[in-house]
N, C-alpha and C positions, 0 to 999 in steps of 0.2 A: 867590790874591792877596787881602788886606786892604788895607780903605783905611775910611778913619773920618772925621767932620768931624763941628763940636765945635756944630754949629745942628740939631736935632731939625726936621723935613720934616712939611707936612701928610700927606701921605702916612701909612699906616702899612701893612704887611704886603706893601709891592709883591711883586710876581714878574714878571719879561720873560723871554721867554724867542724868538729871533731865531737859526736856524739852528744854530750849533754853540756859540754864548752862552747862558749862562744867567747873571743878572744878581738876587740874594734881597738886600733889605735891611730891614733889622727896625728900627724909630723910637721902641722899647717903652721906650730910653734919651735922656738928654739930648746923648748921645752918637749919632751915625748911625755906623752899621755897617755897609759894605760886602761880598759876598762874591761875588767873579769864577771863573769855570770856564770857560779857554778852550781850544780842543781844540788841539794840539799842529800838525796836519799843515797842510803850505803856508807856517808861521809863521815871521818874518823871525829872520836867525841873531844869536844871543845874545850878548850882551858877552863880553869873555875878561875874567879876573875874577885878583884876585891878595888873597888871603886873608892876613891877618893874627890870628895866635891859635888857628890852624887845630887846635892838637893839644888846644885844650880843649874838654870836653862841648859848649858851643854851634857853637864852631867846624867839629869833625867833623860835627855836622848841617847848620852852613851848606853845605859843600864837597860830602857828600853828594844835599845837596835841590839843589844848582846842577848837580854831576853830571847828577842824572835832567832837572832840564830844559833839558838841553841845553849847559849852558855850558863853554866850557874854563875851568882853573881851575888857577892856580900857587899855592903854599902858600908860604908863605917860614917855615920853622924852624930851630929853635935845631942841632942834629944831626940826620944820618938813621934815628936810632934813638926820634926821636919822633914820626917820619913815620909810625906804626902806626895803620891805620884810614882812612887818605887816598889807598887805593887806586884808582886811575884819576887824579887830579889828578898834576900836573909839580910836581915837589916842588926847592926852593932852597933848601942848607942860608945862615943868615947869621943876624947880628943886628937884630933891629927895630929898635934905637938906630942903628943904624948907616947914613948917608946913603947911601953907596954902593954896599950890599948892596941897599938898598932901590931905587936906580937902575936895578943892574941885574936886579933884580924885576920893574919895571916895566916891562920893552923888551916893545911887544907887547902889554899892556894896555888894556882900554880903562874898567876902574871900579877903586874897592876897595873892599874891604872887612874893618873891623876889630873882630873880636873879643878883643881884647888884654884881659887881665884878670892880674889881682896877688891874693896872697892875703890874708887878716886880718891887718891890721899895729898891733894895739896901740901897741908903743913906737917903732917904728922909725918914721922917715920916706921916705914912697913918693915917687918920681919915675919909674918908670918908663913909666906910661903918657904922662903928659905929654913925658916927655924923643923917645920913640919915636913919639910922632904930632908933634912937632913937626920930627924927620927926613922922617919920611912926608910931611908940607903940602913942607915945600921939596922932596923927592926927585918928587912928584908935578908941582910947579910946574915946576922945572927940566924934565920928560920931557913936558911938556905933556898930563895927566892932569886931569882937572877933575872925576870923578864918586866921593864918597867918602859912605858907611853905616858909619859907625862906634856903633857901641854902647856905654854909658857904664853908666847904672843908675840907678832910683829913688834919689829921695834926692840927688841932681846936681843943680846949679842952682834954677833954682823949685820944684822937687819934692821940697825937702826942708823934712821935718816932714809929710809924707803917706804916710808908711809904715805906719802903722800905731802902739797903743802898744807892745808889742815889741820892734819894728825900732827907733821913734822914740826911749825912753826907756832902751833894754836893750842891743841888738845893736850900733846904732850910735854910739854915743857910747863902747862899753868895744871894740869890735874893731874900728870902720870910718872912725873920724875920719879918721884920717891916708889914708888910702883916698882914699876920696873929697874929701880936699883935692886932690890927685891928678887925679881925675876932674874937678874944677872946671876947673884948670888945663888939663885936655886938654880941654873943651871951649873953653875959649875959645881956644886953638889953632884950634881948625876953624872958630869963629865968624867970629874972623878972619882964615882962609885965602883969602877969595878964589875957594873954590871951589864946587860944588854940591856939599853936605853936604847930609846929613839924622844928625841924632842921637837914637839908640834909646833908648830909657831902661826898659827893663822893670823890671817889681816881681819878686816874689821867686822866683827860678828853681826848677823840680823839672824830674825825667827821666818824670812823668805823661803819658799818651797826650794829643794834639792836642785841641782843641775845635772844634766849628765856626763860634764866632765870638768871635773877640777883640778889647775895646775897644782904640782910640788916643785917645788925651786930649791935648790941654793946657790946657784950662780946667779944675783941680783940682780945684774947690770943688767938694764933697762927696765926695772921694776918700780915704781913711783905709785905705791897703796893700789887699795883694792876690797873689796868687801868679801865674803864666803856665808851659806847659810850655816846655823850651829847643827844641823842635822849632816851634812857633809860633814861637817868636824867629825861628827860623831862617829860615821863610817869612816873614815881615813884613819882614824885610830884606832879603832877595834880592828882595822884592817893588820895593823902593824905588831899585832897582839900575837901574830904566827908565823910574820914574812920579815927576812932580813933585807927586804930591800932598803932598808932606810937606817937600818944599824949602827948606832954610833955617830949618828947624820940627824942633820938640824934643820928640816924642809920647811919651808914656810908655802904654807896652802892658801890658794885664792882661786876665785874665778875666773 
């Protein structure tokens, strides 16, 4: 489990450690960094969880990492021939745009979570994640669903222009404008859903092994890009699936 907050603790190097808890957090940043290790046995049963974007690299590790702890987990995809990799999850072929595929997704759930992503759209104009999280708030609203981790990406809202110069003068503006006009739009979708949201925003994705602690931000200043492995993504978010530390709040995670 990560959790972060953006005030630095007299404190520095703590360690508790209280029966099957172990509790390490390091203050070596303006950022505090959390990291939780709780033992599995006794532990009350897990959200059933309904995944969106499940066939892409972060997606498979979300469903994966919720698999092993515990969670049931329905995938909603495009054909059953993209369902490869998502074995043990309850797989719903439909479309994410689509209200009533999403409806009946949702019978039986009790969070979501969306990994939906669009690829490099230089000329064309993107609506799809917008158009499909805005099915999603209504299909959610109507089934009486309130708990939604959606993931957007650096460079989203207030976080852009902190990529990095790269990302900020190179990457984004020749392949990712139209993108993340996109992303804009689907956050403020969930902004103003009504619901418990929390919005991910990680810096720049690799398939690199985990780290052991990864920052969450949303006071920027002094942030200038940064990389995260998608397996980290994938715990920060499942993390968020049960804890309000991030509630309503728009963290951007990196190393």
């Amino acid at each position: 489990m990560f959790r972060a907050w953006d005030e630095p603790s007299k404190f520095d190097g703590y360690r508790n450690e209280m029966g099957t808890t172990t509790i390490e957090a390091c203050f070596n940043k303006p950022e505090f960094f959390m990291s939780t290790h709780i033992a599995t046995g006794g532990s009350p049963a897990r959200p059933k969880l309904l995944v969106l974007g499940a066939t892409g690299k972060t997606g498979q590790l979300i469903v994966r990492q919720a698999l092993a702890r515990g969670h049931q987990v329905r995938a909603l995809v495009r054909s059953p021939e993209k369902a490869n990799g998502l074995e043990g999850a309850e797989i719903i072929v439909g479309d994410a745009r689509d209200e009533s595929a999403l409806r009946k997704a949702l019978k039986g759930i009790d969070a979501v979570v969306s990994a939906l992503g669009t690829p490099a759209s230089p000329f064309r104009e993107v609506t799809l994640l917008s158009t499909a999280t805005r099915s999603l708030v209504n299909a959610m609203q109507a089934e009486g669903i309130t708990r939604l981790v959606c993931i957007t990406g650096m460079g989203a809202g207030d976080s852009a222009g902190h990529g990095g110069f790269l990302f900020d003068r190179v990457i984004f503006p020749a392949l990712l404008r139209k993108v993340y006009a996109d992303k804009n739009r689907q956050e403020a979708v969930v902004r103003n859903s009504g619901l418990e949201w929390v919005l991910v925003r990680p810096s720049v994705l690799n398939d690199k092994a985990t780290r052991p602690a990864v920052r969450a931000l949303t006071d920027l200043s002094g942030f200038h890009g940064g990389s995260i492995a998608r397996a980290d993504v994938a715990s920060f978010v499942l993390d968020q699936v049960q804890s309000d530390a991030w509630l309503h709040r728009t963290p951007l995670i990196s190393w």
